[in-house]
C-alpha positions as CSV (number, residue, x, y, z in Angstrom):
1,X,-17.8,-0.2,-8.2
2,X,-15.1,-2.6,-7.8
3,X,-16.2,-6.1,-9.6
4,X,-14.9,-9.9,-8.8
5,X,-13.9,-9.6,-12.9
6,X,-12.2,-6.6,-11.9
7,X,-10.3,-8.0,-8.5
8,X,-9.1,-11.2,-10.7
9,X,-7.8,-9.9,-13.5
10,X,-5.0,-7.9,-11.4
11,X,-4.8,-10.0,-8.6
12,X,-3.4,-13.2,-11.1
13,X,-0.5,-11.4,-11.7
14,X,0.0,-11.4,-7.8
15,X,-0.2,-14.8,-7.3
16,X,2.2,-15.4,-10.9
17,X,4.1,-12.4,-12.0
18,X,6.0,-14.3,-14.0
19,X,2.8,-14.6,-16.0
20,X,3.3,-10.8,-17.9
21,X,6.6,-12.2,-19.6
22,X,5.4,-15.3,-20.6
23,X,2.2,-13.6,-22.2
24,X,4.2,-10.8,-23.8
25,X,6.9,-13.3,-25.0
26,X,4.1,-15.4,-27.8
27,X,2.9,-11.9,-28.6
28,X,6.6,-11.0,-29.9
29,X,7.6,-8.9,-26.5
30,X,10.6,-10.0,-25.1
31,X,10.3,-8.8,-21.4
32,X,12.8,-10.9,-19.5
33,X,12.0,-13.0,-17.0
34,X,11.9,-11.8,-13.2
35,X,13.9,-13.7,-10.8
36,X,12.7,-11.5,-7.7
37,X,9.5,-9.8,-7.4
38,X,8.0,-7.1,-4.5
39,X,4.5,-6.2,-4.5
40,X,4.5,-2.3,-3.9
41,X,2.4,-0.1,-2.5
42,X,-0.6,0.5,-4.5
43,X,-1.1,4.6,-2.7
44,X,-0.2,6.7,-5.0
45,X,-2.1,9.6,-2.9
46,X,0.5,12.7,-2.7
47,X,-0.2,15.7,-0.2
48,X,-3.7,16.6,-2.0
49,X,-6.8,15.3,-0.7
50,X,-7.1,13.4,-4.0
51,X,-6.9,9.6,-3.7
52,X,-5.2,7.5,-6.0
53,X,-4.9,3.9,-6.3
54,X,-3.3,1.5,-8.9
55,X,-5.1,-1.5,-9.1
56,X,-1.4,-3.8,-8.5
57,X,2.1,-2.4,-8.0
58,X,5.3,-4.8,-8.6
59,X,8.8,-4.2,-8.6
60,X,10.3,-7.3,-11.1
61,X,13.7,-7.6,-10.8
62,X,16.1,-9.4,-13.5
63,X,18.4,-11.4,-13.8
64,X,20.9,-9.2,-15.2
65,X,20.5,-6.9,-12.2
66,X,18.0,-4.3,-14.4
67,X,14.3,-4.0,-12.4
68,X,11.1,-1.8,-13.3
69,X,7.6,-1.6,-11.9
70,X,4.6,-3.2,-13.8
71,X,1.5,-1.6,-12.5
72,X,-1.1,-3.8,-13.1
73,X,-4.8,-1.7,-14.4
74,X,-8.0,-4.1,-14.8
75,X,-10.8,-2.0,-17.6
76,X,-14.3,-3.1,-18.1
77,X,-15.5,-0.4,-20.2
78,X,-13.7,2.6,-21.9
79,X,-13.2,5.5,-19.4
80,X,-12.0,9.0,-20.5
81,X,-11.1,10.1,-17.2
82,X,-8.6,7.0,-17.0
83,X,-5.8,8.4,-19.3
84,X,-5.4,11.1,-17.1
85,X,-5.0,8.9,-14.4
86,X,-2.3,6.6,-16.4
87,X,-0.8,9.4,-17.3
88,X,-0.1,10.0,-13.3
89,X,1.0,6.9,-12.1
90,X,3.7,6.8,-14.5
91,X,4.8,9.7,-13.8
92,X,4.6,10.0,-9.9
93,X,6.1,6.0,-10.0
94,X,9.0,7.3,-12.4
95,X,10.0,10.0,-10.1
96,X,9.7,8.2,-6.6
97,X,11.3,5.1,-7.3
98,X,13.6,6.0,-10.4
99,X,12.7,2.8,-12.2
100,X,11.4,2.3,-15.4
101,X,7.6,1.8,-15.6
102,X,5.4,-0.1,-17.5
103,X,1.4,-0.2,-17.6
104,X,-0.5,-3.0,-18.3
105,X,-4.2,-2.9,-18.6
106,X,-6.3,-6.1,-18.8
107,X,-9.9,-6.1,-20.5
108,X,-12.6,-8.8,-21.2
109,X,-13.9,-7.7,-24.5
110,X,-12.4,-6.0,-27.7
111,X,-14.1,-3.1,-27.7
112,X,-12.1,-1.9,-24.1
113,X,-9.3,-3.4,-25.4
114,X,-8.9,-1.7,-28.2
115,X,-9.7,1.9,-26.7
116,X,-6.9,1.0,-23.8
117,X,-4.8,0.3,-26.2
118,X,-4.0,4.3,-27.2
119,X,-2.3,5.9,-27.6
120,X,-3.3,8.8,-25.4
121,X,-1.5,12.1,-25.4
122,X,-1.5,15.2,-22.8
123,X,-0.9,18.6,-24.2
124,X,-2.0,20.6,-27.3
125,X,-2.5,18.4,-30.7
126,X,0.5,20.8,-32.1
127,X,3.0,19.5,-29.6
128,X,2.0,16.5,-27.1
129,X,3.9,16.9,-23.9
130,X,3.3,13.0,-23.1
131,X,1.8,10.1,-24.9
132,X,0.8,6.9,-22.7
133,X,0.7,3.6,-24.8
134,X,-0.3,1.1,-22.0
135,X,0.0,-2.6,-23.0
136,X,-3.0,-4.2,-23.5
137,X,-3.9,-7.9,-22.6
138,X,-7.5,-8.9,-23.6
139,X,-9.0,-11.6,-25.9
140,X,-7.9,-10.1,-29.2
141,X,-4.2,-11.3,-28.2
142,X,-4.6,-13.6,-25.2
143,X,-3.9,-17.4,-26.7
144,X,-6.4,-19.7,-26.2
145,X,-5.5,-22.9,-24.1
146,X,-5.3,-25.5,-26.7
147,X,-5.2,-28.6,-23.9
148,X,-5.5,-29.6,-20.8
149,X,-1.7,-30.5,-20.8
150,X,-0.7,-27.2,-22.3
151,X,-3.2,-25.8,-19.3
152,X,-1.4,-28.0,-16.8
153,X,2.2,-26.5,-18.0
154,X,1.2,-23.0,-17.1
155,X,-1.6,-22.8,-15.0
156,X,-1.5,-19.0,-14.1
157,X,-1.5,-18.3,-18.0
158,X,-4.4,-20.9,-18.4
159,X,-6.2,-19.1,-15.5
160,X,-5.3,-15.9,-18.0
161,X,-7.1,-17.5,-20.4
162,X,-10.0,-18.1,-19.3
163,X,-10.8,-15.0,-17.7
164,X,-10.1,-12.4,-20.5
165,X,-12.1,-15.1,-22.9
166,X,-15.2,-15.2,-20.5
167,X,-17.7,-14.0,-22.7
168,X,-16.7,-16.2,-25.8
169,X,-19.3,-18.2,-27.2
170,X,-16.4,-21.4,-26.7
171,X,-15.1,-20.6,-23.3
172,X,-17.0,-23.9,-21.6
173,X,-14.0,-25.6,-23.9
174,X,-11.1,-23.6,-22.6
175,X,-12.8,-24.1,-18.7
176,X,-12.7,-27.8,-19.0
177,X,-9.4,-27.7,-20.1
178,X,-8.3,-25.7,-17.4
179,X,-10.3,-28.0,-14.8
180,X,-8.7,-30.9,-16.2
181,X,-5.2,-29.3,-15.8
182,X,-6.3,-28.4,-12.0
183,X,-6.6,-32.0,-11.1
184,X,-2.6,-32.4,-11.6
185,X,-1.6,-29.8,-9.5
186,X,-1.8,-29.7,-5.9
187,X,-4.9,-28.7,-3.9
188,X,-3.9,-25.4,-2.5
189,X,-2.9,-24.2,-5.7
190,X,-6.0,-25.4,-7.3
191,X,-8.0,-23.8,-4.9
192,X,-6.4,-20.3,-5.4
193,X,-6.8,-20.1,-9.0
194,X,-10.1,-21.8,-9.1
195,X,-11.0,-18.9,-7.3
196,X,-9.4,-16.4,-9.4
197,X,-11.3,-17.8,-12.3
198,X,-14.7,-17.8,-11.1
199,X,-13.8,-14.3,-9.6
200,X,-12.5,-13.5,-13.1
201,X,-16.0,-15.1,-14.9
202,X,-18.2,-12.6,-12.3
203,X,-21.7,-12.6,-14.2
204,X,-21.1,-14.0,-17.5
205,X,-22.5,-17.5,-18.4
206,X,-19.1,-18.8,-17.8
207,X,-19.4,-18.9,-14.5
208,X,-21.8,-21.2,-14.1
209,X,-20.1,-23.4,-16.4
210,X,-17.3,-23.2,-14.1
211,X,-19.4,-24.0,-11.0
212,X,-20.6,-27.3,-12.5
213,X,-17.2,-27.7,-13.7
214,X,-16.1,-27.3,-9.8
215,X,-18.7,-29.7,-8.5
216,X,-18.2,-32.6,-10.9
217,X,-14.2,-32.0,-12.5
218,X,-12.8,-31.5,-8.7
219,X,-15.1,-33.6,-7.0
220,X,-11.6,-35.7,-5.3
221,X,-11.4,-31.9,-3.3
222,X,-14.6,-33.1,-1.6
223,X,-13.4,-36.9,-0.9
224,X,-15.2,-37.9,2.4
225,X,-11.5,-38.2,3.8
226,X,-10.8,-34.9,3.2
227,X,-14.0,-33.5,4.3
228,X,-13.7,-35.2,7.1
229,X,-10.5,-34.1,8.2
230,X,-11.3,-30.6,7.3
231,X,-13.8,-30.8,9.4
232,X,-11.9,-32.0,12.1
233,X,-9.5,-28.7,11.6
234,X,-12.5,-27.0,11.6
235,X,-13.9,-27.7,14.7
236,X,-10.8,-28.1,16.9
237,X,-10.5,-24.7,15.9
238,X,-12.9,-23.3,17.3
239,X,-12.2,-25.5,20.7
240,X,-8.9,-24.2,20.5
241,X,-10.4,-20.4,20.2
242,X,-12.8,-20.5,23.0
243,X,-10.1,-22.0,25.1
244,X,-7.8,-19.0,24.6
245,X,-10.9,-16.5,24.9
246,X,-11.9,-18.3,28.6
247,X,-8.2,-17.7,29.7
248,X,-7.9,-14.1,28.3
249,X,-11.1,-12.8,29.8
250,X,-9.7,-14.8,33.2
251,X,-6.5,-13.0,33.3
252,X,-8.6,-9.4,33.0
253,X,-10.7,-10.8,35.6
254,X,-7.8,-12.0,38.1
255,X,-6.4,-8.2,37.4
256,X,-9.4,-6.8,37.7
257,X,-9.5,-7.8,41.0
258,X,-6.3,-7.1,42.6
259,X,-7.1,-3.7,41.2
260,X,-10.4,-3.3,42.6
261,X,-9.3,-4.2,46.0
262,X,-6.3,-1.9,46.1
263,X,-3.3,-4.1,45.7
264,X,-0.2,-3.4,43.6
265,X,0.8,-5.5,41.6
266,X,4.3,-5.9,40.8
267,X,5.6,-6.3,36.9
268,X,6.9,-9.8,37.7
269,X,3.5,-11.1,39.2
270,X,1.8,-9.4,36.1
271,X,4.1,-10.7,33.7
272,X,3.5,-14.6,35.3
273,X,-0.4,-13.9,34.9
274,X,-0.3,-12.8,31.5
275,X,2.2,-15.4,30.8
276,X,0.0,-18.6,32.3
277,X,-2.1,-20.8,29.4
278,X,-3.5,-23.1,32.6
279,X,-7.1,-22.3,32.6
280,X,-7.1,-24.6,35.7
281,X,-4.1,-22.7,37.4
282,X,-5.7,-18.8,35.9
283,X,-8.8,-20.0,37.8
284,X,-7.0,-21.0,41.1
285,X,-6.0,-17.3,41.0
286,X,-9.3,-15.8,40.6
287,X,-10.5,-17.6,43.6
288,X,-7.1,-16.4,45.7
289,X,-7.0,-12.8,44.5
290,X,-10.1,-12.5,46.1
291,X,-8.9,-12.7,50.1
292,X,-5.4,-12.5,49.3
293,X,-3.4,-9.8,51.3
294,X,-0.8,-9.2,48.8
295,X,-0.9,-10.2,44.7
296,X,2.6,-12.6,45.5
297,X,0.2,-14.5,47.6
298,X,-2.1,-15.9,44.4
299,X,1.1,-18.4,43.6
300,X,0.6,-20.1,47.2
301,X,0.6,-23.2,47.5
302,X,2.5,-24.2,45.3
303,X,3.7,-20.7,44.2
């Protein structure tokens, strides 16, 4: 079963896939820096009924014009029927998009970590066909986020942070430096990996931490101004929804009609209809289409 833990720590390197080279780089891996990024398809289903699904696909181009794919694996446990399928999507993503490829699988504890690590080989012990050595990102070599103004510089990596070091007997310290860092950055982005880190925390104690953190830290993102207007957005919403849904179902109705009683309707006069966001004028036709003598005559008076 697919876990928030699990949906976090691949989906971060959606919203930041800049944040792989900037991890790698303090670890003493010197992956460039992309300058354009694709998310890919994550299908990796071939003709066979057998389903297969990386967890995230990116393409990361460079600046000196080079690119590979990252695919992105989340592990909670060890899993020997996952090498095998490493193994595959290197291979199938090597031969369709000619790219080099690179696996990265991220764990919460040391245990996974360390089994993930490899390396993992196919083929008899006296001559390995393949070997997969995925790289691993978990808490035995994610840094821990010293401040909040180190947080506040890289708050993807922060976000990192805190999610592989969720079941760390300090991680309350490493969530308030990250809510403090939160508070200098702007409220959509905030929100998004605020998200992504209780996501990331799922059941561990950390989350709760985080909640509190959430309700007290961030407490300006619930400012009676800006619940208010919120609100507002909210409800004229939903005013602005109904409205459309009363003039939809009156333009099926007006058609409906003309229909019914036999008259053609020309693509012009069916184009206007569909066209028309009057509710007032949409229900002036209703009331015409039912005695008019030809559908041109719903536009009189005042066609």
């Amino acid at each position: 079963m697919v876990t928030s833990s699990h949906e976090a720590l691949h989906r971060i390197f959606q919203k930041d896939p800049g944040v792989f080279g900037r991890t790698f780089r303090t670890l003493g891996l010197d992956f460039p820096e992309p300058v354009e990024t694709a998310l890919m398809p994550t299908d990796l289903t071939e003709t066979e009924p057998l389903e297969r699904r990386v967890d995230t696909l990116l393409r990361m181009e460079t600046a000196d014009g080079s690119a590979y794919l990252l695919a992105v694996e989340a592990q909670s446990r060890p899993d020997p029927r996952k090498p095998a399928s490493w193994c595959y999507y290197a291979a199938h993503l090597h031969a369709k998009y000619q790219l080099p490829v690179i696996l990265l699988v991220t764990c919460q504890d040391k245990a996974t970590a360390r089994w993930a690590s490899g390396p993992f080989t196919v083929g008899p012990a006296v001559w390995p066909l393949l070997t997969m050595r995925p790289l691993v990102l978990g808490p035995h070599n994610v840094p821990v986020v010293a401040s909040a103004d180190e947080a506040a510089r890289d708050i993807p990596l922060a976000t990192l942070s805190a999610i592989t070091h969720g079941r760390d007997p300090g991680v309350a310290a490493i969530l308030e430096r990250l809510a403090e860092a939160l508070k200098a950055t702007d409220e959509e982005t905030a929100a998004i990996f605020a998200e992504l880190t209780e996501l990331g925390l799922g059941s561990y104690p950390g989350a709760t931490i985080w909640r509190q953190l959430m309700a007290v830290d961030l407490s300006f993102f619930r400012s009676e101004t800006s619940m208010r207007l919120r609100q507002e957005g909210r409800e004229e919403g939903r005013e602005e929804g109904l409205e459309t849904g009363r003039m939809q179902k009156g333009i099926e109705d007006v058609l409906r009609i003309l229909d019914r009683r036999g008259l053609a309707v020309p693509d012009p006069v069916r184009e206007r209809i569909e066209a028309s966001r009057d509710l007032q004028e949409i229900e002036a036709w209703f009331d015409r289409a039912l005695t008019a003598s030809d559908a041109g005559d719903l536009f009189e008076p005042g066609g």
